[in-house]
C-alpha positions in Angstrom: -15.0 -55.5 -30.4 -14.5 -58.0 -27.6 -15.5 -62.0 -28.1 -18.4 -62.8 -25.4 -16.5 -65.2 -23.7 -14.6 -62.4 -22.2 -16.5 -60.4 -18.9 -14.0 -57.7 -18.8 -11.5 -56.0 -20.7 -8.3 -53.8 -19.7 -7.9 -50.3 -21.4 -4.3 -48.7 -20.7 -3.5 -45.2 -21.8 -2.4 -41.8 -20.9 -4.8 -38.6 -20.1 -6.8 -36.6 -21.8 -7.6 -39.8 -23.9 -7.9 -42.3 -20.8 -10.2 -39.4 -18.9 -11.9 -38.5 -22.1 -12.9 -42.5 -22.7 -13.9 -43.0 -19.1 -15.8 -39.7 -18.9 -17.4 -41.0 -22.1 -18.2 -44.2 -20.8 -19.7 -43.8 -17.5 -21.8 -40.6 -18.8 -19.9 -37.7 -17.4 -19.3 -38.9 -13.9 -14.8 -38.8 -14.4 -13.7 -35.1 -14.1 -9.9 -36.3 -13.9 -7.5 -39.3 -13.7 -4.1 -38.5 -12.3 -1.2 -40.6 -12.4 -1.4 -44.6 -11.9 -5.4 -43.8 -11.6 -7.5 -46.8 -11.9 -10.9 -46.5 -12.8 -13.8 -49.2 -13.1 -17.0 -49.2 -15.1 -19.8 -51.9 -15.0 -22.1 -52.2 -18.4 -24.9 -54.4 -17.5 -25.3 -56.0 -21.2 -25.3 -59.1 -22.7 -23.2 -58.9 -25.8 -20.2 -56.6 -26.1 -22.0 -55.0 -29.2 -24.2 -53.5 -27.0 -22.2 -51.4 -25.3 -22.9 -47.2 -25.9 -21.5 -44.3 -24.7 -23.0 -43.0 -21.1 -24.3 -46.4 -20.6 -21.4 -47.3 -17.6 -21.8 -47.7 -14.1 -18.3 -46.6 -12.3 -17.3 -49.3 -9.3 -14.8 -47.8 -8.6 -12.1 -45.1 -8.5 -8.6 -45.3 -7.1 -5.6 -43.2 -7.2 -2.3 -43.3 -5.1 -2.6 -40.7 -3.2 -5.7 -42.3 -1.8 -3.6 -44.6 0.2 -1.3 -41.8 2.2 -4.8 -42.0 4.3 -6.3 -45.1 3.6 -5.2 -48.5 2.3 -7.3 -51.4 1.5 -6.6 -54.1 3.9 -5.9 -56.6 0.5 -3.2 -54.5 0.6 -1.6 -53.7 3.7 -2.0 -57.5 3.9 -0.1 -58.4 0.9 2.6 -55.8 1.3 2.5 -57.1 5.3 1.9 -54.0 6.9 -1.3 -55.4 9.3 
């Protein structure tokens, strides 16, 4: 798996495999990822061996077409739009 020294780890993919993994993970709580999708799940565990399936927390969710209404000041900042 992952060395301890490491608190998180990126996974890149395409769907169903990236939904199917996160769906997985977080116990059920990912119905779909679209495009450019970004989704984070917290484990609360010591060791990466402990990790099991449904044992995720989800963080958060984003999406692109999330920010045709609303975008994170981080980034209206750093694309200096306000």
């Amino acid at each position: 798996m992952q060395e301890n020294h490491f608190n998180s780890i990126l996974v890149v993919g395409h769907n169903p495999q990236v939904k199917d993994f996160a769906k997985m993970m977080s116990g059920g709580s990912v119905s779909m990822i679209p495009s450019l999708g970004v989704v984070a799940i917290n484990f609360d565990i010591e060791d990466w061996n402990e990790i099991e399936d449904a044992q995720g927390e989800i963080e958060f969710f984003i999406y692109p077409k999330q920010f045709k209404y609303y975008m994170p000041q981080q980034i209206r900042t750093a694309l200096k739009l306000g």
